[in-house]
N, C-alpha and C positions, 0 to 999 in steps of 0.2 A: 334204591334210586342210583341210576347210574351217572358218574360224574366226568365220564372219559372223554367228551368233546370239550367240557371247560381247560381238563385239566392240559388235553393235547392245545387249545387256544394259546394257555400261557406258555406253553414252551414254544410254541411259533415267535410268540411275543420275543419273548425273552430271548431267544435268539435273532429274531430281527434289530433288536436294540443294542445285541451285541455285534452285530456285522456294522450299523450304523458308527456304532461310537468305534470299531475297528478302522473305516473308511474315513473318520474324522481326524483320527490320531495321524495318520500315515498319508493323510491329502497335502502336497505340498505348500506351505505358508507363503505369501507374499508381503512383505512388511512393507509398510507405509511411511516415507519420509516425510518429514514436516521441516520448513527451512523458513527464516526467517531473514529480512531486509535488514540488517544493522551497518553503523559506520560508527565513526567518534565525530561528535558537533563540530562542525567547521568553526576555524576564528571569522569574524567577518569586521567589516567595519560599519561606522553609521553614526547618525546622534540619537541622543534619551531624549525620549519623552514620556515621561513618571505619571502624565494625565491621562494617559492612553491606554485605552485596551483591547486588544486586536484578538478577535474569533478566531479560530482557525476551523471550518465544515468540516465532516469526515467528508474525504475525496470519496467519487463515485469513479468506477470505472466502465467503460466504453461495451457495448455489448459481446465485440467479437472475442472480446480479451477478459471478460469478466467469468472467471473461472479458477477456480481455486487451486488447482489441477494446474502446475509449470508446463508453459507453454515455447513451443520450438519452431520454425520454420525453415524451411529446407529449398526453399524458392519461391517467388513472385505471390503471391494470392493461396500460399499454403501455408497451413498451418494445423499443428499434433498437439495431443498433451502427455507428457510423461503419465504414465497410469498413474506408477508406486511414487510420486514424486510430486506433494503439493507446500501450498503455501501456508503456515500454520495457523493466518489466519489471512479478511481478504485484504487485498495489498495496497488498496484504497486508502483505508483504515492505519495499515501499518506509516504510510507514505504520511497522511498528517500527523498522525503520534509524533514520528520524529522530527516534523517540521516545528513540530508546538513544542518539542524539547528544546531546539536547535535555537528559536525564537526565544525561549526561558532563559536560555544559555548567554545569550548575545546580553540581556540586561537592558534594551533598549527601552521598554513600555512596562508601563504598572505593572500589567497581569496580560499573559495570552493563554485564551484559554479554549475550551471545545465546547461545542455544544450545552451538555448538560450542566453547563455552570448558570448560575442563578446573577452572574455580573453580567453589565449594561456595555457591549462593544461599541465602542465609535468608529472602527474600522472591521470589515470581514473579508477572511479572503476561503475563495470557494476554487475545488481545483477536478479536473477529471480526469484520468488516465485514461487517455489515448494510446498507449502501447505498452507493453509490458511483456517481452517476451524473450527469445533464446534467438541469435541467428547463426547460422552457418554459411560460409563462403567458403569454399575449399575446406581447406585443411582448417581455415579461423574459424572462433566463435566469437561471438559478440552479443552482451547483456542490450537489450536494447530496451528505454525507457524511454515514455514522450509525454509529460505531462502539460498540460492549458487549464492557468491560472487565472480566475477572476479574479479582483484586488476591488474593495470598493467602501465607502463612506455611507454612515446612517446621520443625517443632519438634514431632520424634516422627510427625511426621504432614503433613497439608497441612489449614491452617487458615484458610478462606476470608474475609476481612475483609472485602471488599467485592463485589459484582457491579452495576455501571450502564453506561448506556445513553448516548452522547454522540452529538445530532444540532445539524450544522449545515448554515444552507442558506446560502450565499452569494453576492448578487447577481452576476452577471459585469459588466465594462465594457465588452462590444460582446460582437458575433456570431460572432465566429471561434474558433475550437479555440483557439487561446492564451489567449484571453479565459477561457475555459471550465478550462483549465489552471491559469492564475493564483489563479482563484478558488477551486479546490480544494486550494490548497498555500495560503491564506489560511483553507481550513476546516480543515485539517489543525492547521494552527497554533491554532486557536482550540481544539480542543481539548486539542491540548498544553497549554495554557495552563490548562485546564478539571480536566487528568487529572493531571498532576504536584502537584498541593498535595494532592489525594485518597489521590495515593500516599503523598504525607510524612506527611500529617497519619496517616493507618493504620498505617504504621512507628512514629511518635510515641507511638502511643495502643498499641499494641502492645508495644513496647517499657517503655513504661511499665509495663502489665500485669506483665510480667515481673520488672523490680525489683521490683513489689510482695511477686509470689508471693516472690521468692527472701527478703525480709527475713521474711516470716509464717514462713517454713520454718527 
């Protein structure tokens, strides 16, 4: 029995697997950055309210912008994404994490918490990124972040106190993705700083409401 067309298959084989695994070794690599939003808590002011316990939603972002993938624009109604250059996770998500840290931090209410917690809010606030990108102006860059915050009350119902708009643009200090990075965990932060006394001061003013009703009653 003659075995010469098996035996020639496997060394066809066998050498396709090795030209294969040869073009693999020697195909140029593109590595993938992964960058994350960070700052250090802002100090903020406000008053306690120990009764209180405020949700924070995971933010949703905007469709144009919802990409994991750092995004750049170069002029009016354009916009790229760095291929090798995303977010480690989506920025939505990153964006309340630190607002619920930020919140922790400040000491004003019992518990603030997310989602998956099993406690009863009597305040939620819900937020959507409307922009989230890189801009160029010349020779500038600019981190650019626009978030709109809904703020609102569960008492019988869901009682909307506030709904705005918080845009920051902020300069970067050179050309590279870190730069670009930094400066957007610096707009982050500023509106931390912007959105946390909106929330107290609506707790405040709400809360107050309340006592009122209850002495009229």
């Amino acid at each position: 029995m003659k075995h010469f067309p098996v035996v020639a298959a496997v060394i066809v084989l066998a050498t396709l697997l090795y030209a294969i695994s040869c073009i693999s070794l020697t195909r140029p690599y593109k590595e993938i950055f992964n960058y994350q939003i960070a700052y250090d808590p802002p100090e903020t002011k406000g008053l306690p309210y120990k009764n209180v316990v405020v949700r924070v939603a995971a933010f949703s972002v905007a469709p144009p912008f919802d990409k994991q993938k750092i995004m750049y624009s170069t002029g009016p109604n354009l916009l790229a994404v760095y291929e090798y250059h995303t977010w480690v996770t989506n920025p939505g998500d990153m964006l309340s994490d630190l607002l619920i840290r930020d919140m922790i931090v400040s000491d004003f209410y019992e518990a603030v918490v997310d989602p998956r917690s099993s406690m009863v809010p009597q305040y939620e606030l819900e937020g959507v990124i409307e922009q989230i990108y890189e801009k160029t102006d010349g020779e500038i860059w600019w981190s650019v972040l626009k978030l709109r915050g809904l703020f609102f009350a569960y008492d019988g119902g869901k009682h909307v106190l506030f709904q705005r708009v918080y845009l920051k643009e902020v300069q970067t200090a050179g050309r590279e993705l870190t730069d670009i990075v930094a400066a957007m965990g610096e707009a982050a932060q500023a509106i931390s700083v912007e959105l946390q006394p909106d929330v107290n001061a609506a707790v405040a003013k709400y809360e107050s409401e309340k006592i009122l009703a209850g002495r009229k009653e």
